[in-house]
C-alpha positions as CSV (number, residue, x, y, z in Angstrom):
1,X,129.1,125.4,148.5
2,X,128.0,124.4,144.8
3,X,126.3,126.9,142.8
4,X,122.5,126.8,142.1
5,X,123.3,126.4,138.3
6,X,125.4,124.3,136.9
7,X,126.4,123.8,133.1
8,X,126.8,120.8,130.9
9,X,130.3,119.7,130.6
10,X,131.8,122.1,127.8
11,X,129.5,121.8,124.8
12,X,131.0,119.5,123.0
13,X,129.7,116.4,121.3
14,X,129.6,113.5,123.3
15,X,129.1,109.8,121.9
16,X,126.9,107.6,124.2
17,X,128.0,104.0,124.8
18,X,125.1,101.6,126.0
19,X,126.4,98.4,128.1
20,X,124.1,95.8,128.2
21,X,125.1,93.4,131.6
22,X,124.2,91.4,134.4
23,X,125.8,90.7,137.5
24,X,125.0,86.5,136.7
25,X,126.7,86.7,133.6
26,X,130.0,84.8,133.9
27,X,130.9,86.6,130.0
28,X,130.5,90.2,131.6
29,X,133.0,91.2,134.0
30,X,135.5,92.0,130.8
31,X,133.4,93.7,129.5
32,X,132.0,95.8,133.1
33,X,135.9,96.4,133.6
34,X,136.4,98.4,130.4
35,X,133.3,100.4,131.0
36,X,135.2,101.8,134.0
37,X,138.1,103.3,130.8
38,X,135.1,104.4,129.0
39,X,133.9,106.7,131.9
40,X,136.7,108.6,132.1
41,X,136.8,108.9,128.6
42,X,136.7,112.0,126.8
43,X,133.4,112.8,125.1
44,X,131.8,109.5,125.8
45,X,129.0,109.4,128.2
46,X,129.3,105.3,129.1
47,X,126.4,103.4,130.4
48,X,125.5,100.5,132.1
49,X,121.8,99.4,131.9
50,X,121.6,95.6,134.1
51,X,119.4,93.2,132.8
52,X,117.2,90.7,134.4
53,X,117.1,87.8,132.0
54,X,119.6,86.0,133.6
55,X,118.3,86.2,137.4
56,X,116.7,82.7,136.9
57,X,120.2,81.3,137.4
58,X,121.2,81.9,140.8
59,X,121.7,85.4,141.3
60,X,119.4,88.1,141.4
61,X,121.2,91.6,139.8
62,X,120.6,94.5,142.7
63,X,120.6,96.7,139.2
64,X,118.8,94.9,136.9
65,X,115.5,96.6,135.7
66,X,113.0,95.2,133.9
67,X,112.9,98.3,131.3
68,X,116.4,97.7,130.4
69,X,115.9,94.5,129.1
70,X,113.1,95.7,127.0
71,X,115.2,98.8,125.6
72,X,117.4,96.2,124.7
73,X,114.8,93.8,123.1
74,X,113.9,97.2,121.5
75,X,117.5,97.6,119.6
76,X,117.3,93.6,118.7
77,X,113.8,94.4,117.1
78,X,115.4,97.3,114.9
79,X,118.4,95.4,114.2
80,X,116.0,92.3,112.8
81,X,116.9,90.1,115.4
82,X,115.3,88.0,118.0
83,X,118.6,87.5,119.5
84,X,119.5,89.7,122.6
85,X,123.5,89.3,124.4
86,X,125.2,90.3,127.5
87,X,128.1,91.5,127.4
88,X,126.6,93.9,124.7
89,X,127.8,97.5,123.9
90,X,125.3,99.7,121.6
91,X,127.5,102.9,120.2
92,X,125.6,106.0,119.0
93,X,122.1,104.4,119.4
94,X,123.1,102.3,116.1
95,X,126.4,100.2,116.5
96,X,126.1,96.9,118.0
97,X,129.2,95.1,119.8
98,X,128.4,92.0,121.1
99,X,130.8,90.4,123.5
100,X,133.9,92.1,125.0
101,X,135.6,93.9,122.3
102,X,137.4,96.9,123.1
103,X,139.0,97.4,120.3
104,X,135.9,97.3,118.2
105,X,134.4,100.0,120.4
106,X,136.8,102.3,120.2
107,X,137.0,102.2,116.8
108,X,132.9,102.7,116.3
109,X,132.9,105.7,119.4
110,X,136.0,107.4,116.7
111,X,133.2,107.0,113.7
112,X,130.2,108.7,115.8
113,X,132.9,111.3,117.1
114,X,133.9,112.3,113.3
115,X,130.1,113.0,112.6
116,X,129.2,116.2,111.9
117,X,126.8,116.8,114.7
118,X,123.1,117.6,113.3
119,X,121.8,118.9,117.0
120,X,123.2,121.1,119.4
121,X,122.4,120.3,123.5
122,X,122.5,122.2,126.5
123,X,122.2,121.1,130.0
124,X,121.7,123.4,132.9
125,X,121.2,122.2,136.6
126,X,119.0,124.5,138.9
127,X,118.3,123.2,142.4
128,X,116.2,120.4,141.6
129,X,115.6,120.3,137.9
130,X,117.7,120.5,135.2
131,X,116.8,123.0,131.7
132,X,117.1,121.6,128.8
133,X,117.7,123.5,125.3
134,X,118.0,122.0,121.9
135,X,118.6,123.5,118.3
136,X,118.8,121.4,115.0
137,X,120.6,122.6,112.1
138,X,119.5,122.0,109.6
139,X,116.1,121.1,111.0
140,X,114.8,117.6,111.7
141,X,112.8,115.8,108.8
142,X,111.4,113.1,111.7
143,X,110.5,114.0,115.0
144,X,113.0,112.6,118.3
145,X,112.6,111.4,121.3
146,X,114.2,113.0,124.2
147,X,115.7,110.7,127.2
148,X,116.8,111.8,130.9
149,X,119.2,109.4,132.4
150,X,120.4,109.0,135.8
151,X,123.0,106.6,137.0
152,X,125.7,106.1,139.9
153,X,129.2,106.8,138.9
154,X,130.8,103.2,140.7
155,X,129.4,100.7,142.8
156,X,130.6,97.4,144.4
157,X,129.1,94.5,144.9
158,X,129.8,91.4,146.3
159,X,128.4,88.6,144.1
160,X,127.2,85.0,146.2
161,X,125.7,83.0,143.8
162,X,125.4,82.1,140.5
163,X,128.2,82.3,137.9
164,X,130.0,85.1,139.6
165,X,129.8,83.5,143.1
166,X,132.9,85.0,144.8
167,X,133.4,87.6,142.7
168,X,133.7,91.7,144.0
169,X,132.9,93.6,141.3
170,X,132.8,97.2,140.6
171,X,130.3,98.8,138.3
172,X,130.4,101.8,136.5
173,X,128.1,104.6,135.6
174,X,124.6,102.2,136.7
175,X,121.9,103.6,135.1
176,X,119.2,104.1,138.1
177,X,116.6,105.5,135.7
178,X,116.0,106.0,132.4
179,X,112.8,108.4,131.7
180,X,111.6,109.7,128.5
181,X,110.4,113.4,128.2
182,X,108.7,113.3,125.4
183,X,109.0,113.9,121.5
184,X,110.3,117.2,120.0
185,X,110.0,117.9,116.1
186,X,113.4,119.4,115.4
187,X,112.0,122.1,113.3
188,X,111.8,125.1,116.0
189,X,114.8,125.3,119.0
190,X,113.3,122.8,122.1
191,X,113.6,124.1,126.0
192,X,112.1,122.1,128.8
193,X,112.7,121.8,132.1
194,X,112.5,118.5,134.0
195,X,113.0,117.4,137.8
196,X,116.3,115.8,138.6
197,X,116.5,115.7,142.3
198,X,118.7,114.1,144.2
199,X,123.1,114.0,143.2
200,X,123.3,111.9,140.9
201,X,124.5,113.6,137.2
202,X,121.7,113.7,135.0
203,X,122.2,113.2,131.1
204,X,120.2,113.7,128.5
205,X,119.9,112.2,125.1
206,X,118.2,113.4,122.0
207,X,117.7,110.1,119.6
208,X,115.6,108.7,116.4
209,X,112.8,106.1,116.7
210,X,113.4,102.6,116.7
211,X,115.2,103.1,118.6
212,X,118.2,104.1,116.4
213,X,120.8,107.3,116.2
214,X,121.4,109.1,119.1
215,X,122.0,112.6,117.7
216,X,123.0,114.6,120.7
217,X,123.7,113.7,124.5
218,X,125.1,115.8,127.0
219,X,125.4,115.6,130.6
220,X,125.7,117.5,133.8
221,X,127.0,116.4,137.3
């Protein structure tokens, strides 16, 4: 039987990697493959947000949300672009890979891992909600905006139309939800708690408006 409380992997920083896909995309399943490396990577917490901008073609993504589309309009924006890609990975909130370049990625997730982190996170699960605590040091100059993600570690679907027609592909880490808890100034130490029923792991990510760096994530199964 699993205890009532359980505790955020080990503390550690963790570097979030953002993939940007769709199950129409004929340019994605590269790039959906490697996500499967990157989540059992070492401190990286890798995520797949589906996107619904290419249902139009012949295949409607059983993932694809609305809201990830626009979080990813929302990185174009602060990038100065008009432009948005699948396959695209987003590294740390600020590093944009477009296409299906592994080696690119690893190299950016090795730059946000040498970072001296600026905000510590813990994640505790109790029942049905998780606790959230947060310390910056030295304290914030901006206020940040504080993320609760949910996703399913692997799914497999069977794709029928559209550019993938034929295809069985496996997904990893789909984002389900992606909820924001609110803003926290970074000048006093930050605990919340929020509901996370249900099995899936929660994480949580602390990052700068725009949006732009992600300065702490952690995550708890």
């Amino acid at each position: 039987m699993l205890a009532d409380a359980v505790r955020a992997d080990d503390g550690k920083p963790a570097v979030v990697v953002e993939l940007y896909t769709s199950q129409g995309c004929s340019s994605c399943p590269p790039a959906d493959e490697f996500m499967g490396e990157l989540a059992q990577a070492e401190h990286v917490i890798a995520l797949s947000l589906h996107v619904d901008y290419w249902d139009y073609i012949g295949w409607e993504d059983s993932f694809a949300q609305a809201g990830f589309t626009e979080r990813q309009k929302a990185y174009a924006r602060a990038g100065h672009s008009r432009m948005v890609y699948t396959p695209q990975m987003i590294v740390g909130g600020v590093e944009r890979v477009e296409g299906n370049a592994p080696d690119e990625v690893v190299r950016s997730i090795g730059r946000h891992l040498s970072a001296v982190p600026v905000v510590k996170l813990d994640l505790v699960r109790e029942g049905g909600q998780v606790v959230i605590r947060a310390l910056a040091d030295p304290p914030l100059g901006d206020a940040v905006t504080l993320q609760l993600v949910r996703y399913i570690p692997v799914e497999t679907v069977t794709i029928e139309r559209g550019e993938n027609a034929g295809r069985v592909m496996t997904y990893h880490n789909v984002v389900t939800e992606w909820r924001t808890l609110g803003e926290w100034s970074g000048a006093a130490p930050f605990e919340m708690r929020a509901d996370a029923a249900g099995d899936e792991p929660v994480v949580v990510i602390v990052q700068e408006a725009g949006p732009a760096t992600i300065l702490a994530a952690a995550r708890v199964e």
